[in-house]
N, C-alpha and C positions, 0 to 999 in steps of 0.2 A: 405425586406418584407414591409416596409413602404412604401419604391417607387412605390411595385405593390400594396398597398391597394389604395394609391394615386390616381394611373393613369392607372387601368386596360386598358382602352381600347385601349393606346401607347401600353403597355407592350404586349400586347397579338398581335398588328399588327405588332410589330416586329418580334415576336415568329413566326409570318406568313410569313411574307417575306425570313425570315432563313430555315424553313419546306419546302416551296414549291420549293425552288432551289435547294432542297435533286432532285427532279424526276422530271425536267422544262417540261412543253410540246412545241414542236414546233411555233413557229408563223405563220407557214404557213402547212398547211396541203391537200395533195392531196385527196380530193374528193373521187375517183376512188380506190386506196391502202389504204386511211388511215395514209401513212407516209409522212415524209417531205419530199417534192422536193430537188432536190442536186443542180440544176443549178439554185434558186430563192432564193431572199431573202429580209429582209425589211430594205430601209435606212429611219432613221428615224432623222428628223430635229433636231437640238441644241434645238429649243424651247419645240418640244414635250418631250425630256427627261428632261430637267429643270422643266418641268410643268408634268413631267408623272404621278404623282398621279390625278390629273384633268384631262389629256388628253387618260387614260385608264380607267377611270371610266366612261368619253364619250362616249366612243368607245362601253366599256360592255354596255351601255341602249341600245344604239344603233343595239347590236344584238340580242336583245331579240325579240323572237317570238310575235306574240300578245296577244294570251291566258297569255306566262307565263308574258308577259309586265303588264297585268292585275294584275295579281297575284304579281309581287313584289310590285308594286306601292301601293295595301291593305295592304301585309304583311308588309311591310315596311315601311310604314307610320302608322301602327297602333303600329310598335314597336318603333318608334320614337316619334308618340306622346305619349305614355305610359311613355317612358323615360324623357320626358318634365315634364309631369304633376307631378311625382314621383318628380323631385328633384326639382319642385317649392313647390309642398308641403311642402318637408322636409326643406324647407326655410322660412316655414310657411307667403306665400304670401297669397294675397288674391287669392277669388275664380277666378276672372278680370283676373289677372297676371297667376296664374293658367292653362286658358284656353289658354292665349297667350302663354306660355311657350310650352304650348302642340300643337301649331299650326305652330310653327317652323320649324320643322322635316318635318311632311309633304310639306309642303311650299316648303320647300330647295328642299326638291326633286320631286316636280316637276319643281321648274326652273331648275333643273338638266334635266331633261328630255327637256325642251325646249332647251335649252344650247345644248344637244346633236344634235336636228333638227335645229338647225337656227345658233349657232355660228359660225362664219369665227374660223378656228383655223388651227394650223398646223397638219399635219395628215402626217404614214410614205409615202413612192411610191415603188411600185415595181423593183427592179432591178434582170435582167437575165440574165445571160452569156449562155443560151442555143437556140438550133436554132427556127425559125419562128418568127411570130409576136404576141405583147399581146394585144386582143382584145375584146372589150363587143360586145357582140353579142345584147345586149335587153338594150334601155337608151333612156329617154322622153324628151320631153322641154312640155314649156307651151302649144304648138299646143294641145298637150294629155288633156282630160276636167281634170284629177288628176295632171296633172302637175304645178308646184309653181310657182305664177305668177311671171312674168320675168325672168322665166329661159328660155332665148334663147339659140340658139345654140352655141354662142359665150359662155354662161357660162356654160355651157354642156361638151363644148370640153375644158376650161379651168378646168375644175372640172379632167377632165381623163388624162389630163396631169398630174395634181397633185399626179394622182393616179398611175401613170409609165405606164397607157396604151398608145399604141403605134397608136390605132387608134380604133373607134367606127361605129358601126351602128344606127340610129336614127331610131328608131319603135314605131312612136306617134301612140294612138289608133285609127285606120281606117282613118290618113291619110299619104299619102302614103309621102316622104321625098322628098322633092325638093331640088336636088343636085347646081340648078342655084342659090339660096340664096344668098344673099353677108354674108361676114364673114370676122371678120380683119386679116389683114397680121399675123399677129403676132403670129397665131393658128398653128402648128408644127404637130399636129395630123390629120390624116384621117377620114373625115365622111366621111360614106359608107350607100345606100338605103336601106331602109327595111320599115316595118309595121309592127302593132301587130293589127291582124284583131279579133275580138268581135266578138263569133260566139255562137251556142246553146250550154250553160255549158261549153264554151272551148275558150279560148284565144290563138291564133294560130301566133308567130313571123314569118314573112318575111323578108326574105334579100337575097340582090344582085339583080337583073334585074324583079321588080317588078311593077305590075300595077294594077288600081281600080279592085274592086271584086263587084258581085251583092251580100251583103252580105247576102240577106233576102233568097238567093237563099241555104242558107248553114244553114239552122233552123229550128227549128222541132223537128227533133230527130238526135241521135248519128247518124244513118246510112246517114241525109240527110249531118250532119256536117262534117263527113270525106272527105268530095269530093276535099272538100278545098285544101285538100294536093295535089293532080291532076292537080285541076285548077293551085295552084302556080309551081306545076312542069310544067307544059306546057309554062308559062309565061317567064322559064329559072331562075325561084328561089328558093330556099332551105327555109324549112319547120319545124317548131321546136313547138311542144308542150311546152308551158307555164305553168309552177307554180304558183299557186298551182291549179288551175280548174283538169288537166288530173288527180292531185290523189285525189281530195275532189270529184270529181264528175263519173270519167271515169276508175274508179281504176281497173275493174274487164273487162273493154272493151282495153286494149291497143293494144291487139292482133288486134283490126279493126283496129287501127291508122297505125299498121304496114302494113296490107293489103291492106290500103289505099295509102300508098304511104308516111307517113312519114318521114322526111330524120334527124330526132333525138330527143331530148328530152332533158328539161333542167332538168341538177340535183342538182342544185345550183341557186335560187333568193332570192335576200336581201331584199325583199320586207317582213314586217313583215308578213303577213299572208303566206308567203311561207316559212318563219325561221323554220315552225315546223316539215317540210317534215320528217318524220319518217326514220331513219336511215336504217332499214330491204327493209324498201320499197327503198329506192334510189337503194339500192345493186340491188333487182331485177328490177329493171329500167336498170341498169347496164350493167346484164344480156342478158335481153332482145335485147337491144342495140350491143349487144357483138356478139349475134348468129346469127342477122339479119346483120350485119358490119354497125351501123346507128352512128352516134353521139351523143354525151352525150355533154352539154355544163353546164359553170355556167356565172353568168349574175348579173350585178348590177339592172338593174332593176329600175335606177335611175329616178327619177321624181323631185329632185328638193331641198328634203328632206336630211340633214344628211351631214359630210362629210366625211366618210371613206365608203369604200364595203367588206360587207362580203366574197366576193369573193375572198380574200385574209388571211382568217381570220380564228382563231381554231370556229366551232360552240360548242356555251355554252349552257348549259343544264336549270336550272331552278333558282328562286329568290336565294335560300339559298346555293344552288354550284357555280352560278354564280359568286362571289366574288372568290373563290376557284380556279375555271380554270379558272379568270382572272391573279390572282399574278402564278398560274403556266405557263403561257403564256406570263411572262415577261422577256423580256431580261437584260441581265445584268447591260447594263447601265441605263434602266427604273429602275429595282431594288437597283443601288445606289440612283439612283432620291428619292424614297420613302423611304427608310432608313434616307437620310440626312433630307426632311421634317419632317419625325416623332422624328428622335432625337433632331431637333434645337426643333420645338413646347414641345419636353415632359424637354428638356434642361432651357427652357425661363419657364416653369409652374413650375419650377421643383428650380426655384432662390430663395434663401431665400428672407421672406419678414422679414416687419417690424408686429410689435405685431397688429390685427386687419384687414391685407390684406388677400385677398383670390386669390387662383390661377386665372389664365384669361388671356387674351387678354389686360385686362387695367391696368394693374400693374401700368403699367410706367406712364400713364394719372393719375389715384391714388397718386402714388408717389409723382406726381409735384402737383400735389394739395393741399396733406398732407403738400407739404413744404410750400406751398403759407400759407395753413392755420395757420402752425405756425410762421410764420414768424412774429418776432415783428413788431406791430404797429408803425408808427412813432410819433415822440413827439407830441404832442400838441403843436399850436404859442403861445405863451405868450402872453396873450391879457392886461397885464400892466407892458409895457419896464418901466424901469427905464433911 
């Protein structure tokens, strides 16, 4: 009982890490059924399991939606600085100290959040023993005005290697892919032509044997925008509504998309404003797709930002589940990973001290100090030898 008045917040994420592995969920989950694929699965580097408590808490910001991204970053910073400023109090700091202590919490997490978008880190890759190819169909470089400066093509296609795709489409916003590019030897993956043409309320992907569009020709209204899908059939290329514009904007029109000529629909972008695509609503996208024979795709969506894709990934729900379906969507050796950092840290808090030490991180700097400080002075010179 000591232990846990101690160190509630070890003791309880242990408790978490044992509960969740009672009913695991899949790491990869099909879109379309809802179960897990049989012929996919995720190899995941020595470094990302040694480091899985950092490298799945990356992962979790990284799929949050934007609304709920908002929302945890409040709630979550406001219960971290609450918890700062509580036990600088009860240490009876100043009011100085006080605020710094309460500014911590938040602080940490948002370089958590930048950590997520900019860290070089190691991330799993897909691997498949089943047939076809694995492909993003929607992925930007800098050409895109959102896209992250310097992301050329060369780090585009290094990026989807890492990720076990097999080969991509490049669909910068309304410009069209120049396949004659130079690109180093050393690139193993497939770029493939495409576009994501910018049209009224609707963002429309292109790929395979594409070419310029009059775009001003396709705006107005929904009926002048659908044409689009014509024109790129006529061109000899396939046609995919984009996330999220078709369900924020065109939810109750998709029936014109299909009579226009649409050749499918994405049900799946990683792009935070499309994380929140409403589950009901995908099914009947699904649907739709299903009765007309059109395609359904998912898509990184990549700009430049991040390094994993949701497009591989369970999608998590909000601030306070989020933790939740992240430890159940942990594989076993991720979840030795987290076990062993939580018991060495609650193991090292947990060492006896001497009379006037307090748990921490600086025991051991403490300790050699304490010794420094008692350490007998040395004599005084005799300043009259005999």
């Amino acid at each position: 009982m000591n232990l846990l008045r101690r160190h509630p917040v070890a003791i309880a994420l242990v408790v978490l890490l044992l509960m969740t592995a009672i009913h695991p969920l899949p790491a990869l989950v099909d879109a379309v059924t809802g179960s897990g694929p049989g012929d996919a699965d995720l190899d995941r580097p020595i470094l990302y399991v040694v480091f899985a408590p950092l490298s799945d808490t990356l992962d979790a910001l990284t799929f949050f939606s934007l609304p709920r991204a908002e929302w945890a970053l409040v709630v979550w910073g406001l219960l971290l600085a609450a918890w700062g400023a509580v036990r600088a109090s009860s240490d009876s700091l100043s009011s100085r100290r006080v605020v710094a202590s309460a500014s911590l919490g938040p602080a940490a997490l948002v370089l958590l959040a930048v950590a997520a978008l900019m860290l070089p880190r190691p991330v799993p890759r897909l691997v498949s023993d089943g047939p076809g190819t694995v492909i993003d169909y929607h992925a930007h470089t800098n050409a895109s005005h959102d896209g992250r400066p310097g992301w050329t093509l060369a780090k585009l296609a290094a990026w989807h290697e890492r990720q076990g795709f097999q080969a991509t489409y490049v669909t910068d916003h309304n410009v069209v892919y120049d396949r004659s590019l130079p690109l180093p030897e050393d690139i193993s993956i497939s770029l493939l032509p495409g576009v994501e043409w910018s049209v009224y309320r609707q963002h429309v992907v292109a790929i395979g044997r594409v070419e310029a569009l009059p775009r001003d020709s396709f705006g107005g209204s929904t009926a002048r925008m659908v044409r689009i899908f014509s024109a790129i059939e006529h061109q000899g290329g396939l046609s995919f509504a984009s996330l999220p514009e078709y369900w924020r904007n065109h939810e109750e029109e998709l029936g014109a998309f299909v009579v226009a000529g649409v050749d499918g629909f994405e049900i799946v972008n990683c792009a935070p404003k499309a994380l929140g695509f409403p589950s009901d609503l995908r099914q009947q996208v699904v649907a739709l797709a299903e009765s007309h024979d059109l395609m359904v795709v998912g898509a990184s969506d990549n700009h430049g930002w991040g390094q994993v894709t949701c497009v591989y990934w369970q999608g998590w729900t909000a601030p306070i589940t989020q933790p939740w379906f992240m430890l159940r969507a942990l594989s076993w050796s991720e979840r030795a990973s987290w076990l062993t950092w939580v018991l060495v840290i609650l193991f090292y808090r947990a060492l006896p001290r001497r009379e006037g030490q307090s748990a921490g991180l600086g025991i051991l700097a403490r300790s050699v100090l304490r010794r420094r400080k008692a350490a007998p002075a040395p004599p005084a010179p005799n300043k009259n030898p005999t």
